[in-house]
N, C-alpha and C positions, 0 to 999 in steps of 0.2 A: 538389425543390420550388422551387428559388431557382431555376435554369433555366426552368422553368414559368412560374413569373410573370415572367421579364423576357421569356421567349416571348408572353406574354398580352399584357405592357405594350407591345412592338409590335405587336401584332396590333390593337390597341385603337387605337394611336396611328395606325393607319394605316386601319384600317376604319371610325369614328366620323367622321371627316371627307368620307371618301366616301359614308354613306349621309347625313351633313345635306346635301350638296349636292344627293346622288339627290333629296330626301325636298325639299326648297324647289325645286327644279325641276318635282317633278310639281306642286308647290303652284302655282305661275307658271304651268305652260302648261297644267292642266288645271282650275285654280283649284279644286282639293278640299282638305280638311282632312285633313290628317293631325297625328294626335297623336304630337311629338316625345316623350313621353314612349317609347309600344311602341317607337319608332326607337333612342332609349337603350337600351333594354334588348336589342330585336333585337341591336345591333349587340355590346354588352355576353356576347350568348350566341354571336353567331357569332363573337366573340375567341377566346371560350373556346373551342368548337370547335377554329378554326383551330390556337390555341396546339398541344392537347393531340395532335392530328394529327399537327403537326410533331414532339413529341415520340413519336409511335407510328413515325413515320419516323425519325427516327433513333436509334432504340435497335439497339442491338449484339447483343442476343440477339435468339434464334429464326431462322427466313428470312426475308429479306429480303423477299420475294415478300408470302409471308404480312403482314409488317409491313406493307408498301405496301395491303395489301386491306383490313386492319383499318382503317389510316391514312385509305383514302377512303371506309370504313362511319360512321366518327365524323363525318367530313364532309357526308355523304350528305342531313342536316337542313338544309344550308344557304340552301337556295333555295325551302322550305320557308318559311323563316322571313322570307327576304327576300321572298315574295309575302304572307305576315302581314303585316309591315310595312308594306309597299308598295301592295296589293290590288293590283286588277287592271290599274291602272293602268301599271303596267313589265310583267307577265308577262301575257300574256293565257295561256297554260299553260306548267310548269314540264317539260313532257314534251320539249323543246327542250335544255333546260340538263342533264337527266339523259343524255341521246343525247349529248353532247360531252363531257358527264362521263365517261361510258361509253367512246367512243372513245379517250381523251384518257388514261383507266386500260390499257386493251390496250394500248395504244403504250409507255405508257410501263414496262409491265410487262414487252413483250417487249423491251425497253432493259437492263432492270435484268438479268433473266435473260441477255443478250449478253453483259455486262457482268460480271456472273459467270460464264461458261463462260469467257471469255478471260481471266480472273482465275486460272481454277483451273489451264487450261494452262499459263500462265507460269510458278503454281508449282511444277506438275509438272515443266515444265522446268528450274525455277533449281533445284528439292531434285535431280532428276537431275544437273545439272553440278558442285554440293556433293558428290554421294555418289563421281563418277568424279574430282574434285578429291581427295576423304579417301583415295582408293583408291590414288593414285598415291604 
């Protein structure tokens, strides 16, 4: 849990600043009202989000694969939310940011899976040069 929140406490500290700026920029060039309140909290929930992602990704049990798919399902609200916040004003639709979300998971999925297959040869081969080591 103590990992958790200091994962949130960056995620906050680095997201809240980004969407006041988003959020008084559309104020400026498009002169509408947005209420900083939704914008706290938006940003307050895609912390949370993000934190607990990071931590779906890095946990050590199950597959890794797996981990990474659940990790981008908890994420998957996220632009969701940033068009609440925002309306229509940044996203005219959200079906743009899902297609690079998209891409952007295949790539990086068939990384992970490279990544463990040339993992598991190595160890194939260091337990093989262990066991022709013990033998001699």
């Amino acid at each position: 849990m103590r990992t958790y929140l200091k994962r949130y406490a960056y995620a906050f500290a680095i997201t809240a600043p980004i969407t006041y700026v988003i959020a008084a920029g559309i104020m400026r060039r498009f002169d509408a009202v947005i209420p900083l309140r939704s914008v706290f909290l938006g940003s307050v929930l895609i912390s949370l989000l993000i934190a607990l992602s990071i931590t779906v990704f890095k946990q050590t049990w199950g597959n890794g694969a797996l981990n990474i798919i659940v990790g981008y399902l908890i994420i998957f609200p996220v632009p969701i939310l940033i068009r609440q916040m925002f309306g229509v004003f940044l996203f005219r639709t959200t079906l743009a940011l899902y297609v690079f979300g998209l891409i952007y998971t295949v790539v990086y999925s068939f990384v992970v899976l490279y990544a463990s297959l040339s993992n598991r040869k190595t160890k194939e081969a260091l337990n093989a040069l262990l066991k022709d080591k013990k033998e001699e």
